[in-house]
N, C-alpha and C positions, 0 to 999 in steps of 0.2 A: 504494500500500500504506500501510495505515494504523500507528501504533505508540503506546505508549503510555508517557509515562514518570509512575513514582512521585517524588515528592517528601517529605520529610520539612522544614518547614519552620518555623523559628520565629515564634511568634505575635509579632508586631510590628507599630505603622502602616503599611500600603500593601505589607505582602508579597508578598500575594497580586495583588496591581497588578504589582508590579514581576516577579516570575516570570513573569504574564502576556506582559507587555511585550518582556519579555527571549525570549520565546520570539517572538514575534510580530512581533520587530523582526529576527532573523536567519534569516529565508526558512521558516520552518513555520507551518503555519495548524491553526488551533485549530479541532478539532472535538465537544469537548465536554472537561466537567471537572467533576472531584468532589472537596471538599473538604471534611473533615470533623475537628473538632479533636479534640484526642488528649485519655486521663481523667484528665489533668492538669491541663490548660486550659496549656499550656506552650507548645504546635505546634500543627499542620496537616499532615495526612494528605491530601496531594493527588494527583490522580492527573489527568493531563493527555493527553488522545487527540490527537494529530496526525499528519501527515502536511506532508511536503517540497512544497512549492507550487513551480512552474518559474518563474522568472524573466521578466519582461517585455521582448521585442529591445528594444534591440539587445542587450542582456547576453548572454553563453553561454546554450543552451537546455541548462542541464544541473541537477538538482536538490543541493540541498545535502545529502548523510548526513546520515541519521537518528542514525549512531552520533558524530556531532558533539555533539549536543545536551546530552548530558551537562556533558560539559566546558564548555559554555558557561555554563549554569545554575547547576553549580558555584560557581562568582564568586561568585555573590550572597551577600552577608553573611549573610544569615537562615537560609540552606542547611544541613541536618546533612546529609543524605543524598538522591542521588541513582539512579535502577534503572531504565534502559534495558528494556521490556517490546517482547519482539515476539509479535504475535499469541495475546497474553495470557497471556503467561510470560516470566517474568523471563529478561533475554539475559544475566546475569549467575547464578553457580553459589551464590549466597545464596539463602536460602527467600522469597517476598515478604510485608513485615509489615503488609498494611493491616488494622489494627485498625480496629475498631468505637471512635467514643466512647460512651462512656456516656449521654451525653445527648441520642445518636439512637436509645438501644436505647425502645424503647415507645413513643414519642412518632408519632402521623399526621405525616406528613411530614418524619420526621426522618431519610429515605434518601434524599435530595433527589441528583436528577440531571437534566444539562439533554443534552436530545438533539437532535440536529441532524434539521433539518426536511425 
């Protein structure tokens, strides 16, 4: 089962690396991701598709919560906000805020998303 979490993140060097990383490094595999900066130019509005990858024997065959993931991403300094999505609704009782930037509204290519092949 796939999940998705939103991120709220601040524009900083290597944010979007280290959120990557951070996700990537504690048992979830990345299946696609969108990120689009906010009409500020302040953040990044990311929005990150994964699912729990099983572990390689001899470790336990048992997958790591999805509802872990938060917490873990949390950490990261650049972080304002995080929102656990399952099956593309927020598993939390806030509305979800993924704004549009301004500077994808008109522009060819500026709804850029990458899909898994």
């Amino acid at each position: 089962m796939s999940f998705s979490l939103y991120v709220r993140l601040k524009k900083a060097e290597g944010s979007l690396v280290r959120l990557l990383g951070q996700i990537g490094r504690r048992g979830y595999d990345v299946l696609g991701v969108r990120a689009e900066l906010s009409a500020d130019r302040k953040a990044f509005d990311v929005l990150v598709e994964f699912e729990p990858f099983m572990p390689v024997p001899p470790a336990a065959q048992e997958a790591r919560p999805a509802e872990v993931l938060p917490r873990l991403v949390e950490k990261l300094v650049e972080v304002e906000k995080v929102e656990l999505r399952v099956g593309g609704s927020p598993a939390t009782k806030e509305p979800p805020p993924a704004p549009k930037s301004k500077a994808a509204a008109g522009k060819p290519g500026g709804d850029m998303q990458f899909l898994q092949e």
